[in-house]
C-alpha positions in Angstrom: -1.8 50.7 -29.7 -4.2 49.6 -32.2 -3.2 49.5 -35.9 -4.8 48.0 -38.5 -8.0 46.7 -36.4 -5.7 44.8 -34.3 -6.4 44.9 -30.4 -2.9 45.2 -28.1 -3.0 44.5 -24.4 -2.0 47.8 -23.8 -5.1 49.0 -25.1 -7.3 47.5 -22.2 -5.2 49.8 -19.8 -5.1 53.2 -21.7 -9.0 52.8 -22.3 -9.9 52.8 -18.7 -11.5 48.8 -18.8 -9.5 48.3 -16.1 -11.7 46.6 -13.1 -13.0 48.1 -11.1 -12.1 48.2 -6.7 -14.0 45.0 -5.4 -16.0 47.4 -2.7 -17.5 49.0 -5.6 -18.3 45.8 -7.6 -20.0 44.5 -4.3 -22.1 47.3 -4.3 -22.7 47.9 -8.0 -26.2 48.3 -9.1 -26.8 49.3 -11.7 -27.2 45.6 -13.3 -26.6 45.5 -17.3 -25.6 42.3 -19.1 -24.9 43.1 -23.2 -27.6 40.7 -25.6 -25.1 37.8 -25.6 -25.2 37.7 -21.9 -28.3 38.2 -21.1 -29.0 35.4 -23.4 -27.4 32.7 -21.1 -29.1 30.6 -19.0 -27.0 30.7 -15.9 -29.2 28.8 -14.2 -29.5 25.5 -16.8 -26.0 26.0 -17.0 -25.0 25.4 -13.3 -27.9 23.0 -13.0 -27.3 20.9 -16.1 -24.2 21.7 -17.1 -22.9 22.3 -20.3 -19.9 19.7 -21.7 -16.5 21.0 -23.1 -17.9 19.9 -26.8 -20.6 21.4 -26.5 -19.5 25.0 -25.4 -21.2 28.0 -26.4 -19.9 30.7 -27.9 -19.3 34.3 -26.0 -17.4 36.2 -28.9 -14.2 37.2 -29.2 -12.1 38.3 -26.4 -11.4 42.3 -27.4 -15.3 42.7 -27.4 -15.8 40.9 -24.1 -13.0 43.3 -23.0 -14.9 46.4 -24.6 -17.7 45.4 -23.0 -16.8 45.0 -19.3 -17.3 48.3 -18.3 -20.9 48.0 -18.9 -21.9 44.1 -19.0 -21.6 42.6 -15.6 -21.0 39.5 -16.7 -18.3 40.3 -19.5 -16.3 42.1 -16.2 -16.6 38.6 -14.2 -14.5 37.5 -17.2 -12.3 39.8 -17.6 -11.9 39.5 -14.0 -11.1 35.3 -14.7 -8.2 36.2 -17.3 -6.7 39.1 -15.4 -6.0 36.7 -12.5 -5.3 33.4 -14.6 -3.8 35.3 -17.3 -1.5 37.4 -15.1 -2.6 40.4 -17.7 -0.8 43.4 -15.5 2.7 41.5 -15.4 2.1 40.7 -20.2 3.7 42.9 -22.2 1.4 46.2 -23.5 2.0 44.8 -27.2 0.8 41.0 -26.7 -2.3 40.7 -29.4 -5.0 39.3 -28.7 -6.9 39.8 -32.3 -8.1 36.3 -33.4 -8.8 34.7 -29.7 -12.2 33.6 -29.0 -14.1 32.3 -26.1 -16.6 29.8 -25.5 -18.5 28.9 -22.0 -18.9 25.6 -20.5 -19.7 23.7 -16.9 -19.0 20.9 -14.9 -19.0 19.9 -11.2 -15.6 20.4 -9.6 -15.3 18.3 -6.5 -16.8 16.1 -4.3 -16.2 15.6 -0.6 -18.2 12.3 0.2 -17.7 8.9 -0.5 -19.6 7.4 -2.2 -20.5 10.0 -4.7 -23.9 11.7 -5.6 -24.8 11.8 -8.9 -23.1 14.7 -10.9 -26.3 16.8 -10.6 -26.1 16.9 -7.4 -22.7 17.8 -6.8 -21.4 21.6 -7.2 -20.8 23.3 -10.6 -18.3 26.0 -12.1 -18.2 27.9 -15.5 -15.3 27.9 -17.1 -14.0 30.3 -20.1 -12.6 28.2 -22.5 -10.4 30.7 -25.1 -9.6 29.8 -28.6 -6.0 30.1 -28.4 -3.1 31.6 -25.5 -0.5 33.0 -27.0 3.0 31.7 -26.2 4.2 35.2 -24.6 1.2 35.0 -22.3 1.9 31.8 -21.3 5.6 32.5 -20.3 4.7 35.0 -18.5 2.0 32.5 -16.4 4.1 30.2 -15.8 6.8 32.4 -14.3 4.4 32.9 -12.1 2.6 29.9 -11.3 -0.6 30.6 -12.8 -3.1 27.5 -13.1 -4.7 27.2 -16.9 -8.1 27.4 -15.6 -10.7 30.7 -16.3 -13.4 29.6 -13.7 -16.4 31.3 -12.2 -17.7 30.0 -8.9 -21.1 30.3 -7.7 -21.4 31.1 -3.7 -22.8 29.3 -0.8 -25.7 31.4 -0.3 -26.8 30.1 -3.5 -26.0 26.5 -3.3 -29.7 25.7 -2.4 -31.0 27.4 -5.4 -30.0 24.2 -7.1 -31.1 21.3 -4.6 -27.3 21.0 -3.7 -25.5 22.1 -0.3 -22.8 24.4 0.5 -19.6 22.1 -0.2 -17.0 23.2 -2.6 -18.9 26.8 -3.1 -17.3 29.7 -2.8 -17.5 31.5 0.2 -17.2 35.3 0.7 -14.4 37.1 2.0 -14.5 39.5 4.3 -12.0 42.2 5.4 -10.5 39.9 8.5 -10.6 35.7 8.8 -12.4 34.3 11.5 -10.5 33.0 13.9 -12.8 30.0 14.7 -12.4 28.9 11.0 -8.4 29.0 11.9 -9.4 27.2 15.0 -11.4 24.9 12.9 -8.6 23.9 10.4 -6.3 23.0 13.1 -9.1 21.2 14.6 -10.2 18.9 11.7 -6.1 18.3 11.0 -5.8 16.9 14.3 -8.4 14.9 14.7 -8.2 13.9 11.4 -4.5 13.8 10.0 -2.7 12.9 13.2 -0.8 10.0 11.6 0.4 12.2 9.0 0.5 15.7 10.0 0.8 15.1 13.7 4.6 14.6 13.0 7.5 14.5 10.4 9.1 10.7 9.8 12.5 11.7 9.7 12.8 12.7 13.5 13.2 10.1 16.0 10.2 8.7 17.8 11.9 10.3 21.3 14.1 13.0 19.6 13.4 16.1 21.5 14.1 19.8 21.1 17.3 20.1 23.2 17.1 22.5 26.1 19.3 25.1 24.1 16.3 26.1 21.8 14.3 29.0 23.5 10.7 30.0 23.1 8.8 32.7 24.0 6.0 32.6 26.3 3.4 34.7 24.7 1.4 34.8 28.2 4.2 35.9 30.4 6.3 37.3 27.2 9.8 36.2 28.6 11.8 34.3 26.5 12.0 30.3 28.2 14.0 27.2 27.8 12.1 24.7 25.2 12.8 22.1 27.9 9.5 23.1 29.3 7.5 23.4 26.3 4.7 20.8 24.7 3.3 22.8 21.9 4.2 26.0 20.3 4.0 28.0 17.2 6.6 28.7 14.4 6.7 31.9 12.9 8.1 32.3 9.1 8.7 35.7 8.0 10.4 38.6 6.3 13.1 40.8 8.4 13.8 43.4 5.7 16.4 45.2 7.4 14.4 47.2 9.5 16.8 47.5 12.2 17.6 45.9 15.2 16.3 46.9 18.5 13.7 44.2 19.0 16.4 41.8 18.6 17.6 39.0 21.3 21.5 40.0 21.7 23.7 38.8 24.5 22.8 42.4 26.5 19.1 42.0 26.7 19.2 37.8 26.9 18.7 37.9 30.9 16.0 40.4 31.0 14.3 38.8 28.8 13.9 35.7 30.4 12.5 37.0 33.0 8.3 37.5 33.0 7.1 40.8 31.3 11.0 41.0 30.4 10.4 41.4 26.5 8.1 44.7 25.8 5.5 43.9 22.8 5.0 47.4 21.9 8.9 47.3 20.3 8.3 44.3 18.1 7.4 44.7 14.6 4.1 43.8 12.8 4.3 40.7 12.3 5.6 39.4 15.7 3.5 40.9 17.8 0.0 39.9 15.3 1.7 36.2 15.8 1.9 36.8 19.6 -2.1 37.9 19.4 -2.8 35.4 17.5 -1.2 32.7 19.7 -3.1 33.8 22.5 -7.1 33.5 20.3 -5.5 30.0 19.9 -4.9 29.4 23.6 -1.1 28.3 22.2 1.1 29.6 24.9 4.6 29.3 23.1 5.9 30.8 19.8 9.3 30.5 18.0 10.4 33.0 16.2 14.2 33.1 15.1 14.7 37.0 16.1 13.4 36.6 19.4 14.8 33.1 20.7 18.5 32.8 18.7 20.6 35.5 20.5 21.7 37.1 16.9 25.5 38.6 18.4 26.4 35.3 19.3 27.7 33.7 16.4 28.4 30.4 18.9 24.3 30.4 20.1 23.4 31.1 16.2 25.6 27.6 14.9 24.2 25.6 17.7 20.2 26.8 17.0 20.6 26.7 13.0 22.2 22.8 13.7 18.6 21.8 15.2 16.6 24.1 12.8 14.7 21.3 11.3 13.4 19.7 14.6 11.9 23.6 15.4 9.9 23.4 12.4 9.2 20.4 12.2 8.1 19.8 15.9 6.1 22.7 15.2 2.3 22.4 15.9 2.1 24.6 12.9 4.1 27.5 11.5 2.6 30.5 10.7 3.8 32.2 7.3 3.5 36.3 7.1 3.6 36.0 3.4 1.4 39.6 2.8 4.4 42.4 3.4 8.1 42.9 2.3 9.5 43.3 5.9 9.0 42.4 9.6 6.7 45.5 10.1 3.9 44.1 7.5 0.5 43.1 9.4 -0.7 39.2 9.2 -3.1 40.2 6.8 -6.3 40.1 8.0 -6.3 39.3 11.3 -7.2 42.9 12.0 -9.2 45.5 10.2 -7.3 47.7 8.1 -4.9 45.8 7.3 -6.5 43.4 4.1 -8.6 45.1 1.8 -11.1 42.8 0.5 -10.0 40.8 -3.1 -13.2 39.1 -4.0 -15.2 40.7 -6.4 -18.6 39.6 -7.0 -21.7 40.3 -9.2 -24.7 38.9 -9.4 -25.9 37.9 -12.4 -29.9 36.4 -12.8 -30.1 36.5 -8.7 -27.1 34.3 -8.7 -23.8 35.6 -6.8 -20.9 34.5 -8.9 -17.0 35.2 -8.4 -13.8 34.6 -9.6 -11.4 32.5 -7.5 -8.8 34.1 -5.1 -5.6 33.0 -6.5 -4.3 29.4 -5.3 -1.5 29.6 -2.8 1.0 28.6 -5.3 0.3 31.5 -7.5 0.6 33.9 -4.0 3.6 32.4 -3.0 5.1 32.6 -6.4 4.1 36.3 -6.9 5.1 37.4 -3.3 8.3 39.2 -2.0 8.6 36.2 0.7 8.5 33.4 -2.0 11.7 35.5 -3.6 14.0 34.9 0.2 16.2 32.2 0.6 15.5 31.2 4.4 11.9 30.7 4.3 12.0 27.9 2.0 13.4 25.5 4.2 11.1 27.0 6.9 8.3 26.1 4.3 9.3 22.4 3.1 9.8 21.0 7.2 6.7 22.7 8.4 3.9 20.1 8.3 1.2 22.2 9.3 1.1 25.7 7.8 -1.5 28.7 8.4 -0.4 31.5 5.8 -1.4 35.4 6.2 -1.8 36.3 2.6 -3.1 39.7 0.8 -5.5 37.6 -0.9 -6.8 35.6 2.0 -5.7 32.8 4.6 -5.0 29.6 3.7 -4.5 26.4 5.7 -1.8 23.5 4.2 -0.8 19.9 5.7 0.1 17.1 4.8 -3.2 15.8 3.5 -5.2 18.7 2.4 -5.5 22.5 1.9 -8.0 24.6 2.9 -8.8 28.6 2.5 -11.3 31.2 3.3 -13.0 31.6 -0.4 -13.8 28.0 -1.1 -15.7 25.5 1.5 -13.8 22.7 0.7 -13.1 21.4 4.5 -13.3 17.4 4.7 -12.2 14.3 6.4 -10.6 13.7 2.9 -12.0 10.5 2.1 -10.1 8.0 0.1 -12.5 9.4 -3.6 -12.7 12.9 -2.5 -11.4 15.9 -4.4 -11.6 19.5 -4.6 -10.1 22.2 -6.7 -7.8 23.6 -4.3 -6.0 20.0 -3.9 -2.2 20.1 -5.6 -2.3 24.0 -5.0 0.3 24.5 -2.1 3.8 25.2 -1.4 4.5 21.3 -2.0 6.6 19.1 -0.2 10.5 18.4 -0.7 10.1 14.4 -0.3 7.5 12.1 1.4 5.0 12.6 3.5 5.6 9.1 5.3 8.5 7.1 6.2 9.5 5.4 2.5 10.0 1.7 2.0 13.6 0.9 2.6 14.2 0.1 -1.1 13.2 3.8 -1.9 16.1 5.2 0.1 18.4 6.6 -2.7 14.9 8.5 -3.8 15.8 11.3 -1.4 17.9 12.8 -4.6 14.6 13.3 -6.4 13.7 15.6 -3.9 16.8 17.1 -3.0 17.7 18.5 -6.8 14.0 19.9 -7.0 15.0 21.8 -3.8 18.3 22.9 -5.0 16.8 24.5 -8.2 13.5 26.2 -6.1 15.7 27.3 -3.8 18.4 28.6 -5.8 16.0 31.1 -7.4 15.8 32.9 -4.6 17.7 35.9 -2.9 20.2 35.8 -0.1 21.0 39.3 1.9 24.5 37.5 3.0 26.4 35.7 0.8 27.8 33.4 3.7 24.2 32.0 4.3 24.0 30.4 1.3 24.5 26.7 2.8 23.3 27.8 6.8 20.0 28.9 4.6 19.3 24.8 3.7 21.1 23.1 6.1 18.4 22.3 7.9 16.4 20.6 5.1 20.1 18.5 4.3 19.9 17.8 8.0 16.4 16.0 7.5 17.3 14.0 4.6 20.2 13.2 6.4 18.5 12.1 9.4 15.4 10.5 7.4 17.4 8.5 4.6 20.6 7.3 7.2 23.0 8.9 4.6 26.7 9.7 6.0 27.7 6.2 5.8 24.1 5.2 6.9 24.7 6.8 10.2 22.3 10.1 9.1 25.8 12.5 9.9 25.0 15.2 8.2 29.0 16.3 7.4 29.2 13.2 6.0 26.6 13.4 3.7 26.7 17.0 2.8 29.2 19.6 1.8 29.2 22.7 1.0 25.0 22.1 0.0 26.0 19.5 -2.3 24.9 15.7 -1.8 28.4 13.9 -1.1 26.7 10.4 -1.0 25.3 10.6 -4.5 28.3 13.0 -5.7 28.5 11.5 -9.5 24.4 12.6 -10.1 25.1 15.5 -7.4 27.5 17.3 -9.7 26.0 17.5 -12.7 23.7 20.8 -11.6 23.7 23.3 -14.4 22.9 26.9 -13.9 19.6 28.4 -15.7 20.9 31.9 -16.2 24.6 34.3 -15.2 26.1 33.4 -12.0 28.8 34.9 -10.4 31.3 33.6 -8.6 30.2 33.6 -4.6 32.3 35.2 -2.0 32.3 34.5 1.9 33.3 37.0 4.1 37.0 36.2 4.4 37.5 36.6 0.6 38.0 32.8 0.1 35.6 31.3 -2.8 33.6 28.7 -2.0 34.2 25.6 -3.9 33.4 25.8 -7.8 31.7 22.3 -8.2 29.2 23.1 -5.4 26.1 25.2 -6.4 26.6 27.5 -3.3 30.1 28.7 -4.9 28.0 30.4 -7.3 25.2 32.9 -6.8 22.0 32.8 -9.3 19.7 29.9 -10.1 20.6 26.4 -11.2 18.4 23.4 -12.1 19.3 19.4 -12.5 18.2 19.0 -15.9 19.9 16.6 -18.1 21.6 18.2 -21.0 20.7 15.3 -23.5 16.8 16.0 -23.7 16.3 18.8 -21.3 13.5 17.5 -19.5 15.0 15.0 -17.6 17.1 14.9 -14.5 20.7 13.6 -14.8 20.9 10.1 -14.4 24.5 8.6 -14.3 24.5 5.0 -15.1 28.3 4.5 -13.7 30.7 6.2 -11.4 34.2 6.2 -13.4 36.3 7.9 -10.7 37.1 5.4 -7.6 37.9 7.0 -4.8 37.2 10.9 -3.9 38.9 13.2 -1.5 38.2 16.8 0.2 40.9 18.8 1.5 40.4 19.9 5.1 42.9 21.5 7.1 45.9 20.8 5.2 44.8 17.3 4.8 43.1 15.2 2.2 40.3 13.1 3.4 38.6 9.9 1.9 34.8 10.6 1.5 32.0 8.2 0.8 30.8 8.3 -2.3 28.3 5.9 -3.2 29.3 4.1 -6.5 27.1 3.3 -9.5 27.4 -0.5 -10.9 26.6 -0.2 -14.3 23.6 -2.7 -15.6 24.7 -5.0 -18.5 21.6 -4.8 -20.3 22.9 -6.8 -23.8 25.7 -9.0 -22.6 26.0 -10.2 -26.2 27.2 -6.6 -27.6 29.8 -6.3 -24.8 33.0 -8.4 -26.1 32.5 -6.1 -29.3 32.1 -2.8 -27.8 35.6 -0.9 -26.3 34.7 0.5 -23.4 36.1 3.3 -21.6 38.3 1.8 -18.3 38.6 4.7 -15.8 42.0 4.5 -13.3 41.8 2.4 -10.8 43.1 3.5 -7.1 44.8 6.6 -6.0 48.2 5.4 -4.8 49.7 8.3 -5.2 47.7 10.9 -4.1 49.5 12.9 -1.7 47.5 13.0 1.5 49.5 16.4 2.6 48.0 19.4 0.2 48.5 22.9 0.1 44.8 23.3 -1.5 42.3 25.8 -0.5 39.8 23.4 2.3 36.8 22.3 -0.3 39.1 21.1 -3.1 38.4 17.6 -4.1 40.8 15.5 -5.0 40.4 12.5 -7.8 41.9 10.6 -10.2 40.7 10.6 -13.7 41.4 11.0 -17.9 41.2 14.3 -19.6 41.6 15.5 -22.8 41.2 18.6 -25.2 38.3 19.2 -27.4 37.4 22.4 -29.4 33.7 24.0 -29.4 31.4 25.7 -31.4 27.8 26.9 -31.2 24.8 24.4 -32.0 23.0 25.8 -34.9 20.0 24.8 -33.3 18.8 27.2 -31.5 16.4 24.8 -29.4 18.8 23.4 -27.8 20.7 26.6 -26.4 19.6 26.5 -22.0 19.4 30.1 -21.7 20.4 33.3 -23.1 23.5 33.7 -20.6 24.5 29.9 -21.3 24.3 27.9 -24.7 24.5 24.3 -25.5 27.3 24.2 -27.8 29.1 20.9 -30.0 31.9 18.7 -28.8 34.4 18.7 -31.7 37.3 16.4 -32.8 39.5 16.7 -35.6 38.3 15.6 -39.0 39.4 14.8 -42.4 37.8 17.4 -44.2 35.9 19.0 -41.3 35.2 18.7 -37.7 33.1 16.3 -36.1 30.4 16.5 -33.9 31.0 14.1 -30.6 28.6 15.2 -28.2 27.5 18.4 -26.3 28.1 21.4 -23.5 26.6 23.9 -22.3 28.9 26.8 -21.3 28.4 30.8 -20.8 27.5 32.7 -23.5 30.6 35.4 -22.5 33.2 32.4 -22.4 35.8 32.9 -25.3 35.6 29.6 -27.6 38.6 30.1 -29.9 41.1 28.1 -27.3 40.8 24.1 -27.0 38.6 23.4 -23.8 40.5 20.9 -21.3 37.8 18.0 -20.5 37.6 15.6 -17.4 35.5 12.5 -17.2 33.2 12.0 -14.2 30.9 8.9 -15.0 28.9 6.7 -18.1 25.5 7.6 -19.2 23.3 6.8 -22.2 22.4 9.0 -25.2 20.5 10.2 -28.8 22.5 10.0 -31.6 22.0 13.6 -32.6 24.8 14.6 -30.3 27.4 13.3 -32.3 28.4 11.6 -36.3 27.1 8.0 -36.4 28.5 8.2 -39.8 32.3 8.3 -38.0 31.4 6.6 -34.6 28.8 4.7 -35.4 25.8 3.4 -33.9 24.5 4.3 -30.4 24.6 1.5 -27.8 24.1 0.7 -23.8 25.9 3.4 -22.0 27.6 4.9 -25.3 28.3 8.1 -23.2 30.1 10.0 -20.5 29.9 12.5 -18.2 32.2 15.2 -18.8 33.7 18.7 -16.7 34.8 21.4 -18.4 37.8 22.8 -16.3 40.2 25.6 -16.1 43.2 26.5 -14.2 43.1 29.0 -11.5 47.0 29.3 -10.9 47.2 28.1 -7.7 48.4 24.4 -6.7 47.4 23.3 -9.7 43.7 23.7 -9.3 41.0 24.2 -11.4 37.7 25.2 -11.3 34.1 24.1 -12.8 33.6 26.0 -15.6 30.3 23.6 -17.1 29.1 20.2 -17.8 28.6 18.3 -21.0 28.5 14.7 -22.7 30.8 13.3 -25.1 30.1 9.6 -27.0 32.5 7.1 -25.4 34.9 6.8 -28.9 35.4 9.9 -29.6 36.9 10.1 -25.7 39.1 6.9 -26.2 40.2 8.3 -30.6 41.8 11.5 -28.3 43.6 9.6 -26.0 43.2 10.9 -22.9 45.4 11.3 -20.4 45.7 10.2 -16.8 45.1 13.0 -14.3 45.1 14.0 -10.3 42.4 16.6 -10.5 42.1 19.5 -8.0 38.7 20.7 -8.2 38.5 24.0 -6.4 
């Protein structure tokens, strides 16, 4: 691995510096710290601090790595870049010849209001290297890794320096407390309640209907939710490990009877939920196995329709994020079943660690942050408790909380800790928005779309059931549906019907595959959930950005339902005349007006939409720029049109990297946008202007009706469309 005094990652591993189990780092000692070690001042250092400027120098990083299996101090920081680093999931050939590191410290949070001075308030070390290499920081950012490389100093030592235990680190021990879970829930109540007590977008008096069950963890029988003030949700991973514990339309009446439901056949994590329910003193817990009777395909429409009010009428939902399957422990919550992260040393009498990964980071890196049905269970919980391998941490709407750091607060309007913007996020606000913010919902809903898209489904057909109870809330919350909040109004197929022109401009971020449910049909191909794999809303002129059409060109839109084609609403976009002086000498593109003869009886597959627009054919070729290629299954490639001498460039698409490009590619315009003038030849079209742009589909035929289907989308400068003369069109889109 090493050549030519050059020091490869996969060196650390073959020459045994690995670190070493945290119960023999808590009980090391034999204390050594190598000269440059021992020369710090640990103690000035947390008491002073030492500014970012003024940093002092530790060496490079392949001797700090040499020496941490005998320097206690150099393993604390190998310990900070593992974690932050992500160093077991880098490639064995990453070099890291050349980086060095440097030490500084600063206070990291404050919970009161006002302020102490900064002496008073609690310190960390931070590594500061000399350079990350680009590999390594893929690789963290795949997995959510903060930038930091800290070192905390623990509670017990607080006092040492005059200061008191806030904001420490605390340890951890082998199960959580259950009075600090108690305490959470406590301080969020009493605290939070105009926040976290609820979620705005149910109705003051909207109730669970009495078709939602619970089960009473006292009695364990399975009960009508009719009778129920306050229960627990339970988020977790099934895994396919069978069925008997299920609720099926046999077992149903026994186990609504008292004692009817026997504990001892429920897996792991069910029956630690029930225990823990009962520490709580909470007498009722949902959980989806339990109280939806899974053979009834009837019962299972009818709960998944009210899905959002379970979780988010939830007191809190607890999240078994430690396992792959149903028979995983809540990690713990009993011995055995969480050995203990934390490593510590103590370094000049002072106990130091590195922090437990935030909960981002162990959501990002766990087997339940890869499954499509817990996401929506995460983003309408309000209050979440999750059972991690690392440790338990505590989220709401206003704070977060966890068992290594004692950041617990009344969150006063200055405070701040380093734990705050750490969490499993939020998919749109956390209070009622202003009326004039109501189209904002889209915001949230295409950075929900491209989370939730990168994760796994077991059945194809669950795609849209799997986040239909997250379109339910933004029905109900933003009144979409024709301002009635109707959610088959407002959503089809996953895909936001009311803001349809931004809606369909998603573009996938690596191969999909055509989706299949069960009867064979395929799901519509302008929806996301016709295709399985990940897809993001990022704008194909810089991107960064999200889509953002500036005007709908296609009037009126139509689904075909039953044989029938049927008008939906489709919010238009008014374009904004922002130089009417260049107007009377631009010519614009004028889309057709009305769909007269659209005929309302179809033979199309139910999903096809239905529109009138222009289309034309355009050649392609790849971008020589390899910057602006998306992805190594799809590429941005060049809009071309005829030339004199050679082709011209008249804007851009991003297509598979498989698709054949020798054929012309047939192009349908959706709406008007702005754009950079290195999409296309100013020297032939001239200058950019206001809106110089459009929207454009890439379409083929599928043989049947006429239809076509989605094959990607791209933008094409506004003369280049009108010098092809485009044709009018009734588009199928299957």
């Amino acid at each position: 691995m090493c050549r030519l005094g050059r020091y490869f990652l996969g060196r650390m591993f073959q020459d045994n510096h690995t670190i070493s189990p945290p119960e023999e780092i808590s009980t090391h000692n034999a204390r050594y710290l190598c000269p440059t070690c021992a020369a710090l001042d640990l103690h000035h250092i947390l008491s002073d601090g030492v500014s970012r400027e003024e940093a002092v120098l530790l060496g490079p990083l392949v001797d700090i790595l040499e020496k941490s299996g005998r320097c206690d101090f150099c393993r604390l920081i190998k310990a900070a870049f593992q974690r932050t680093w992500v160093l077991e999931k880098q490639a064995p050939d990453v070099d890291l010849t050349g980086i060095t590191c440097s030490l500084f410290s600063n206070e990291c949070g404050c919970l009161r209001d006002p302020a102490p001075p900064i002496r008073e308030r609690c310190h960390r070390i931070f590594i500061l290297p000399s350079d990350r290499p680009q590999r390594i920081y893929d690789v963290m950012l795949a997995a959510q890794s903060g930038l930091t490389l800290d070192i905390q100093l623990l509670e017990d030592d607080a006092h040492i320096f005059g200061r008191n235990k806030e904001v420490h680190g605390r340890r951890v021990e082998e199960t959580v407390s259950v009075d600090i879970i108690r305490r959470w829930v406590s301080m969020c109540d009493q605290d939070h309640r105009g926040v976290c007590g609820t979620v705005w977008w149910r109705g003051e008096d909207e109730s669970l209907p009495q078709t939602v069950r619970m089960l009473d963890v006292k009695a364990m029988s399975i009960v009508s939710a009719s009778q129920v003030s306050r229960y627990i949700a339970l988020s977790y991973l099934w895994g396919g490990i069978g069925t008997v514990y299920q609720t099926t339309q046999a077992n149903i009446t026994r186990r609504t009877t008292p004692g009817g439901l026997d504990i001892s056949i429920l897996p792991s994590s069910i029956s630690d939920s029930i225990h823990l329910c009962l520490q709580l003193d909470v007498q009722y817990l949902w959980v989806d196995a339990l109280c939806i009777i899974q053979d009834s395909m009837e019962d299972k429409a009818i709960q998944i329709g009210v899905m959002e009010l379970i979780y988010g009428s939830s007191y809190f939902t607890i999240f078994a994020v430690g396992g792959n399957n149903a028979h995983a422990p809540l990690p713990g919550l009993f011995p055995g079943t969480r050995p203990v992260q934390q490593h510590v040393e103590v370094i000049h009498g002072l106990h130091l660690t590195v922090p437990l990964p935030t909960l981002r980071e162990v959501l990002a890196q766990s087997t339940w942050g890869t499954r499509g049905w817990t996401y929506q269970e995460l983003m309408l919980s309000s209050r979440r408790l999750f059972f991690t391998g690392q440790q338990t941490y505590f989220e709401c709407g206003q704070d977060i909380w966890c068992e290594d750091v004692a950041v617990e607060s009344k969150r006063l309007p200055r405070s701040y800790h380093p734990l705050q913007h750490t969490g499993g996020g939020n998919f749109t606000y956390l209070r009622a928005p202003p009326s004039w913010a109501r189209k904002d919902y889209m915001l949230g809903y295409m950075t929900a779309i491209t989370q939730y898209t990168q994760r796994n489904l077991t059945n194809d057909s669950d795609a849209v059931d799997a986040i239909s109870a997250l379109t339910n809330a933004m029905t109900k919350g933003f009144k979409l549906g024709g301002g009635q909040g109707v959610p088959s109004k407002a959503f089809r197929y996953g895909l936001a019907i009311t803001d349809l022109n931004q809606a369909l401009l998603w573009q996938p971020t690596t191969q999909l595959v055509r989706r299949h449910i069960p009867t064979g049909s395929p799901w519509p191909s302008w929806s996301w959930a016709g295709w399985r794999g990940p897809v993001q809303y990022r704008d194909i002129l810089s991107g960064r950005d999200v889509p953002r059409p500036m005007e709908s060109l296609i009037d009126i839109w139509y689904i075909c339902e039953g044989g029938r084609l049927v008008e939906i609403s489709v919010r238009p976009i008014d374009r904004a005349i922002a130089y009417p002086e260049e107007e009377g000498m631009i010519t614009r593109y004028l889309p057709p007006k009305g769909n007269t003869n659209i005929e309302k009886n179809t033979a199309a597959s139910d999903g096809t939409l239905v529109f009138c627009t222009t289309t034309a054919e355009f050649s392609v070729e790849a971008n020589n720029n390899p910057a602006k290629s998306t992805d190594t299954h799809y590429r941005a490639l060049d809009i071309l049109t005829p030339g004199i001498s050679h082709p011209v460039r008249a804007g851009r698409i991003a297509l598979p990297v498989s698709m054949e490009l020798s054929s012309p590619l047939q192009l349908i315009v959706l709406s008007r946008t702005n754009g950079s003038i290195d999409l296309y030849d100013t020297d032939i079209y001239g200058p950019q202007y206001s809106g110089c742009f459009l929207y454009v589909m890439a379409v083929q035929q599928t043989g049947a009706h006429s239809t076509v289907e989605r094959l990607g989308i791209g933008v094409i400068f506004e003369r280049a469309w009108l010098d092809a003369r485009p044709q009018e069109i009734q588009v199928y889109l299957g």
